[in-house]
C-alpha positions as CSV (number, residue, x, y, z in Angstrom):
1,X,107.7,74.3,142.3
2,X,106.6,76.9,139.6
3,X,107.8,80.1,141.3
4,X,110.9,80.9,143.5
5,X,110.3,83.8,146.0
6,X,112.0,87.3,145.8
7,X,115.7,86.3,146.8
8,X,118.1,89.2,148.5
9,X,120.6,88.4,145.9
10,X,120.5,88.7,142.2
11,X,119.0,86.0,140.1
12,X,121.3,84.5,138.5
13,X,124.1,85.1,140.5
14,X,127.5,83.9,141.4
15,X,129.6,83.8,144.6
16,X,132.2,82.7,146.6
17,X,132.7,80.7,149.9
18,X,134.9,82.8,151.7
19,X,138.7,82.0,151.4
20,X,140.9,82.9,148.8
21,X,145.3,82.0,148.7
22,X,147.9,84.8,149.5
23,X,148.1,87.6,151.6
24,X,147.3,91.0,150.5
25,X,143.8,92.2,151.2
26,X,143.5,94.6,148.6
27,X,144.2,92.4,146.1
28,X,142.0,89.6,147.3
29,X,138.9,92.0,147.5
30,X,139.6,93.5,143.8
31,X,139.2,89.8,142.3
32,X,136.5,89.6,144.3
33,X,134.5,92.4,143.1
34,X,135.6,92.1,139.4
35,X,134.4,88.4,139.1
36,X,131.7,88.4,141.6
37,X,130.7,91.7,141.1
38,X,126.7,90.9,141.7
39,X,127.4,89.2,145.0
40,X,130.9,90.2,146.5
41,X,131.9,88.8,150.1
42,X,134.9,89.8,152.3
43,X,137.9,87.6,151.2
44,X,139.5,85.5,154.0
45,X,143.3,84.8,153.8
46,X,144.2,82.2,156.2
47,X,147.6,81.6,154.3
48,X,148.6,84.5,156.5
49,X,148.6,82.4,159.9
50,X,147.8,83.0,163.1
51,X,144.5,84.9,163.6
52,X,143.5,84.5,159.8
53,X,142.6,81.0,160.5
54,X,138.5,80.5,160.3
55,X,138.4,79.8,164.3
56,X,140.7,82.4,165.1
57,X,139.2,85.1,162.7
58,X,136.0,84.5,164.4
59,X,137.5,84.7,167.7
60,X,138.0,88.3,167.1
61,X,134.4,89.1,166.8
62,X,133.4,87.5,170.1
63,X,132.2,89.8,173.1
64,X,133.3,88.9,176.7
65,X,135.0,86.0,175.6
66,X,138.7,85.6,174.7
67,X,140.5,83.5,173.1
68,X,144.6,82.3,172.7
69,X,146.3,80.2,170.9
70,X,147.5,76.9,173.0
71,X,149.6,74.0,171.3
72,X,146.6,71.7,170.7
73,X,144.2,75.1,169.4
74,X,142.4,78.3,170.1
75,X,141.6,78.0,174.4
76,X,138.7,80.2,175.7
77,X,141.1,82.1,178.4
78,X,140.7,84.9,181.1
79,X,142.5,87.9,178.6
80,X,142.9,88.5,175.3
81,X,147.1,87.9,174.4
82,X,149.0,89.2,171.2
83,X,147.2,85.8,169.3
84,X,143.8,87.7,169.5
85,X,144.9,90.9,169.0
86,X,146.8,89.8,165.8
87,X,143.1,88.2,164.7
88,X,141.7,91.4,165.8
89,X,144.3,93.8,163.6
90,X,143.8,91.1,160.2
91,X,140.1,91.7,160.4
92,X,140.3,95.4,160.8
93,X,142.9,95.3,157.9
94,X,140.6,93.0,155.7
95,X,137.5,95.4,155.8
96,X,139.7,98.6,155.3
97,X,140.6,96.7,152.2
98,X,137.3,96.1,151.5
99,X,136.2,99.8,151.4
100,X,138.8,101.0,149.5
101,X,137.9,98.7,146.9
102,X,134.1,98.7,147.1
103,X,133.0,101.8,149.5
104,X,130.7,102.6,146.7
105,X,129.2,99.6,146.1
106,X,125.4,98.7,146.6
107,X,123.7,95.4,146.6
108,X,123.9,92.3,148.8
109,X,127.4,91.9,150.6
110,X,128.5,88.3,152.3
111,X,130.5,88.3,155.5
112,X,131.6,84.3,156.7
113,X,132.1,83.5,160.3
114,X,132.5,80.0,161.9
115,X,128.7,79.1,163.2
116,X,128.4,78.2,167.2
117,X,128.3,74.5,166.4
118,X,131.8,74.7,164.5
119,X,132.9,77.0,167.1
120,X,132.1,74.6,170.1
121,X,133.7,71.6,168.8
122,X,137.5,73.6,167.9
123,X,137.2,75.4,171.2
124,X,138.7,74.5,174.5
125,X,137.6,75.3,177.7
126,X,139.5,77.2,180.2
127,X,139.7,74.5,182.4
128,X,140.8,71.6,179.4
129,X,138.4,70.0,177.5
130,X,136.0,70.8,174.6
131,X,133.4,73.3,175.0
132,X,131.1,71.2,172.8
133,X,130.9,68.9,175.9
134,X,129.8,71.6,177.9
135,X,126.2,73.2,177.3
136,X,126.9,76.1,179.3
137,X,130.1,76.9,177.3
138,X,128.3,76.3,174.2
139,X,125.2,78.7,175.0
140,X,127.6,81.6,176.4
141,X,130.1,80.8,172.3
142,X,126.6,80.8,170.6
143,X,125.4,84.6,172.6
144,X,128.8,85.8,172.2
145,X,129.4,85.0,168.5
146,X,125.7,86.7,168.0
147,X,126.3,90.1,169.7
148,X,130.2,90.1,167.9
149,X,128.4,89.5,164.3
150,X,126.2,92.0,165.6
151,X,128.6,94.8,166.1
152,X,130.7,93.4,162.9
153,X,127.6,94.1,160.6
154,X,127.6,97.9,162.2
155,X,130.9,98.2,161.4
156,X,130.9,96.9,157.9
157,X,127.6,99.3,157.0
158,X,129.8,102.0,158.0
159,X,132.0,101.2,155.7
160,X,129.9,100.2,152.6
161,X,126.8,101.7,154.0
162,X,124.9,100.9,150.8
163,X,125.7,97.3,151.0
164,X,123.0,95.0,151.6
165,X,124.6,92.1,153.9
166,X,124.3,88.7,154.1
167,X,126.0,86.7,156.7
168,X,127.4,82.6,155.6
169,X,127.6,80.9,159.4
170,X,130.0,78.1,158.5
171,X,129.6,74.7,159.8
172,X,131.7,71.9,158.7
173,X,131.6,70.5,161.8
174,X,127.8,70.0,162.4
175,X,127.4,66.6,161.0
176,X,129.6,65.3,163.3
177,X,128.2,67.2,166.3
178,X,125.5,65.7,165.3
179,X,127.0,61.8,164.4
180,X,129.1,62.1,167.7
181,X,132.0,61.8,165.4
182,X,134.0,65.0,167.6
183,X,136.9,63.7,169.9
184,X,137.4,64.6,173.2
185,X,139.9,67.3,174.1
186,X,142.6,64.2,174.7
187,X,141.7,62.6,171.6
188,X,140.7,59.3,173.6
189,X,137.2,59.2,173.2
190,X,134.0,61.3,171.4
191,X,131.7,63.5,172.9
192,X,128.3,62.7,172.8
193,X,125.7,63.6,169.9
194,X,123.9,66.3,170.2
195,X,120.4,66.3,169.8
196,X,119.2,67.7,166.6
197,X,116.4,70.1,168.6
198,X,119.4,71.2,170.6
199,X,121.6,72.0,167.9
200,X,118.6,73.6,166.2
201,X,118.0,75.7,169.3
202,X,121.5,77.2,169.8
203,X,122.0,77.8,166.0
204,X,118.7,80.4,165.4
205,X,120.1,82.3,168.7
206,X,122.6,83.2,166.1
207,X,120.4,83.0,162.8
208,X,117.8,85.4,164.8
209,X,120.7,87.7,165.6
210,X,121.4,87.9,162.6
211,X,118.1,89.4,161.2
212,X,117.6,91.1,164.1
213,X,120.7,93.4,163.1
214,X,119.0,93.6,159.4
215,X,121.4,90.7,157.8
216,X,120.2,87.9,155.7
217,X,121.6,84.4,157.4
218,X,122.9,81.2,155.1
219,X,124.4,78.4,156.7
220,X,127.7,76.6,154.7
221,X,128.9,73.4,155.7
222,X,131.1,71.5,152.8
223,X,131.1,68.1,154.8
224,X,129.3,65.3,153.6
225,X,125.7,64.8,154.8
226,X,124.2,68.8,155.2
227,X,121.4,68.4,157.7
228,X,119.3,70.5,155.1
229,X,116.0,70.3,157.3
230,X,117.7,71.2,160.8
231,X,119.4,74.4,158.7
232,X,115.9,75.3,157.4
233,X,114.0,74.5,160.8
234,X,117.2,77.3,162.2
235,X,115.8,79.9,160.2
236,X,118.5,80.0,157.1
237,X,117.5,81.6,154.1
238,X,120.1,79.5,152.3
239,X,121.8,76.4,152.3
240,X,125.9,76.4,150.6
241,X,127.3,72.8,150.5
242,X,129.5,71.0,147.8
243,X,127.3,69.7,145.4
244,X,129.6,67.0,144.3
245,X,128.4,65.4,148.2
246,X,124.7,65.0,147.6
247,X,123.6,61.8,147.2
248,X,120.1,61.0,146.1
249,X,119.1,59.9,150.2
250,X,119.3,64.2,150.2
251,X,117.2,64.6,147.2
252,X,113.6,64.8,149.9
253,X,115.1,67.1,152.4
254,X,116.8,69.5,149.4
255,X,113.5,69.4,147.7
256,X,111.2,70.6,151.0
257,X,113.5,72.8,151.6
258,X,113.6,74.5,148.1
259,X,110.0,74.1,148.0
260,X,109.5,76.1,151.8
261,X,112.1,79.1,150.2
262,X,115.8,78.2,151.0
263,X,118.4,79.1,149.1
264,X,120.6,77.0,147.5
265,X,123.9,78.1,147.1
266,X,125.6,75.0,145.2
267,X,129.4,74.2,144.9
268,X,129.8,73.2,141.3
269,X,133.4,74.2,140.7
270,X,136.8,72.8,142.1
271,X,138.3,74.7,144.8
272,X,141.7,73.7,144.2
273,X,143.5,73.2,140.5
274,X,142.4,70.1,138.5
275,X,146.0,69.8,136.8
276,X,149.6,71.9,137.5
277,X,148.6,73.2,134.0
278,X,146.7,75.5,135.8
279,X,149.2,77.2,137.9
280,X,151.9,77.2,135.3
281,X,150.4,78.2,132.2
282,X,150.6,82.0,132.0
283,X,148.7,82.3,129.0
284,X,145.8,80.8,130.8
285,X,143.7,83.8,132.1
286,X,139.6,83.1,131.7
287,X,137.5,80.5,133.0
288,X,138.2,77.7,130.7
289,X,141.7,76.1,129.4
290,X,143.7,73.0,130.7
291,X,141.9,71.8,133.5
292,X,138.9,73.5,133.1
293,X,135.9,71.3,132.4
294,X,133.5,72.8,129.6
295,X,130.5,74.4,131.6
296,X,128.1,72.1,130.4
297,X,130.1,69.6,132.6
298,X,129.9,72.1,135.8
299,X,126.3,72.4,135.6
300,X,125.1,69.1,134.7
301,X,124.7,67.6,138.5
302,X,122.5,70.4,139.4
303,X,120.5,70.3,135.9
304,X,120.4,66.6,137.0
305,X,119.1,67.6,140.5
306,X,116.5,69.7,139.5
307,X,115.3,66.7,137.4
308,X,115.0,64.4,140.1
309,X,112.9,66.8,142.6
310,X,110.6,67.7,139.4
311,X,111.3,71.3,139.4
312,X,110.8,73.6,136.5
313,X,114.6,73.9,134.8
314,X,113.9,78.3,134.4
315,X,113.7,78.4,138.0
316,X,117.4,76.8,138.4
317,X,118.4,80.7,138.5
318,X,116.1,81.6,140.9
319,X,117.1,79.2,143.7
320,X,120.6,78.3,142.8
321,X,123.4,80.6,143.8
322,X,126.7,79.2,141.9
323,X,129.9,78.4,144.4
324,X,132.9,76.7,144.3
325,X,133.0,73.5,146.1
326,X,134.8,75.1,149.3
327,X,137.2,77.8,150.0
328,X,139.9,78.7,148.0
329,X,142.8,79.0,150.0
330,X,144.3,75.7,148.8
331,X,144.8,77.0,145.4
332,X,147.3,78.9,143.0
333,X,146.2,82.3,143.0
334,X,145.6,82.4,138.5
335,X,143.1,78.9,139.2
336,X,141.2,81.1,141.9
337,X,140.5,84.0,139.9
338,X,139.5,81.3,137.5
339,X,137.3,79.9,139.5
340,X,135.6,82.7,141.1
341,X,134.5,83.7,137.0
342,X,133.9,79.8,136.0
343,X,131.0,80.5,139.0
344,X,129.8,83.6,137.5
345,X,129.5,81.7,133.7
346,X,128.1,78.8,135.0
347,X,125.0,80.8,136.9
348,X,125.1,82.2,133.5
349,X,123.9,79.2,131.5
350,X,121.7,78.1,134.3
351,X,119.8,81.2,133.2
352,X,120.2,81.0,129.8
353,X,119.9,77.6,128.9
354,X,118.6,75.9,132.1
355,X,118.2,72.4,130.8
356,X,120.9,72.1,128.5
357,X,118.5,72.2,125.1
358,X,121.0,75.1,123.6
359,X,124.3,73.2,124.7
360,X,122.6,70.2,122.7
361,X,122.1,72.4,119.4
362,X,117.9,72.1,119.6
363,X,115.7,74.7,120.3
364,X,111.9,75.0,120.9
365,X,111.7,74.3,117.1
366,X,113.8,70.6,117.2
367,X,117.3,71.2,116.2
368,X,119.3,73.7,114.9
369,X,120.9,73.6,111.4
């Protein structure tokens, strides 16, 4: 690779994976736009409960379908109860936040919803069972979801209507889809795999509805084994995943992928505090101190990846979008703000010093006195 293509997001840039800890949307969409304020996303809050959970809040974007809390999970049901009406309110609440903080702002704008795949597997059926063992179920989550992102998109334009968006499908739950590792509704048994064209089939009715409405699509999934190719085969125009997964039998499919125009959006920071020093010390405000590992450390898988696929280390900024590992609702609120501008350094020196010869004091000339 000698050239990346034009990207919709800034080279060099930095953002998050969706959730952040506490419960005040204001708050949460401030930290976003002063650390990530090149590639901003709406904040998600699950610490806040029912409806703010990643199924639930996704629930509230579906059309024609409804969705309640039952003991065992969210149950596709005949009416939307107070459960999807409470999702329904966060949501609003969360994008009112959003433009008061940032209903000036232009540039490229990430929203996170569950992907159909994810979706299927969490959901019940209203007559019991899992709606990933039913194909119909899954086709009418998949059309649903699409024509809800849809509308959600129309209503976050009028809100920051200079915004450029891009919508992050999230699929932790694909590789097993996929491995037919997702239990039955009784917890007895597994559901079969699904066939990767399948999977592939259902999940670019969403990616196409996606840039049909005028939105940029990236798939996140922070499990282990990504299936990189079926993501890129989908229609994704970036890849997120936890760098700290890949192992070098992923090193083929990352590198076609790069090399075809994906994205990759790479988890290089903790998403929950290294050490209690974190959380407790309140002198500790920027992106390094106790249990912070120097940059050079943060950077140094990807620097290593780019190695082993033979790419050029200047175009590291091109491709790579820098991300915390996963959300961040697990930790203290000081170690997330940390986090979030740990990201934006670390893209940082993958532009400036791409393969580590500054960090190693030698230049183009040998090394520096």
């Amino acid at each position: 690779m000698t050239a990346a293509p034009s990207r919709p997001w800034p080279r060099a840039a930095a953002t998050g994976v969706g959730s952040l800890p506490g419960h005040d949307p204001v708050e949460a969409a401030r930290i976003v736009v002063d650390e990530l304020g090149d590639f901003p996303h709406l904040p998600e809050l699950p610490q806040r409960g029912v409806g703010a959970d990643m199924v639930g809040r996704t629930g509230a974007l579906l059309v024609d379908l409804h969705l309640d809390l039952q003991p065992a999970g969210w149950r596709l049901v005949t009416h939307s109860g107070a459960d999807l009406r409470r999702a329904r309110t966060l949501l609003h609440h969360d994008l009112d936040a959003l433009e008061e903080v940032a209903g000036t702002y232009a540039g490229p704008l990430k929203l996170q919803a569950a992907g159909p795949w994810t979706l299927a597997a969490a959901l019940e059926t209203v007559r019991g069972g899992k709606a990933l063992a039913d194909a119909g179920a899954v086709r009418d989550v998949a059309d649903s979801l699409a024509e809800g992102l849809t509308e959600h998109l129309r209503g976050l334009l009028r809100r920051v209507p200079a915004a450029r968006p891009v919508v992050q499908l999230d699929e932790p739950s694909l590789p097993a889809v996929l491995d037919g590792r997702v239990p039955t509704a009784s917890g007895f048994a597994r559901i079969p795999a699904v066939p990767e064209p399948d999977a592939t089939e259902v999940l670019r009715r969403v990616v196409d509805a996606i840039e049909a409405a005028g939105a940029v699509p990236a798939v996140h999934c922070c499990a282990a084994g990504v299936p990189v190719t079926l993501l890129r085969e989908a229609g994704a125009r970036a890849v997120s995943l936890d760098a700290s997964l890949l192992a070098g039998r992923d090193d083929d499919a990352v590198g076609e992928a790069v090399e075809a125009g994906l994205g990759l959006w790479a988890g290089l920071v903790p998403s929950t505090d290294p050490s209690t020093d974190v959380s407790t010390d309140p002198s500790v405000s920027s992106s390094t101190g106790p249990g912070m590992s120097p940059v050079a450390d943060t950077v140094s898988g990807v620097r290593a990846l780019w190695s082993r696929l033979g790419f050029a280390p200047e175009t590291l900024a091109d491709v790579v979008v820098v991300t915390p590992t996963c959300g961040l609702a697990g930790a203290s609120p000081r170690y997330a703000r940390r986090a979030l501008a740990r990201c934006r350094e670390a893209a940082r020196v993958l532009d400036e010093d791409p393969d580590g010869a500054v960090g190693r004091g030698t230049g183009p000339d040998g090394p520096s006195s």
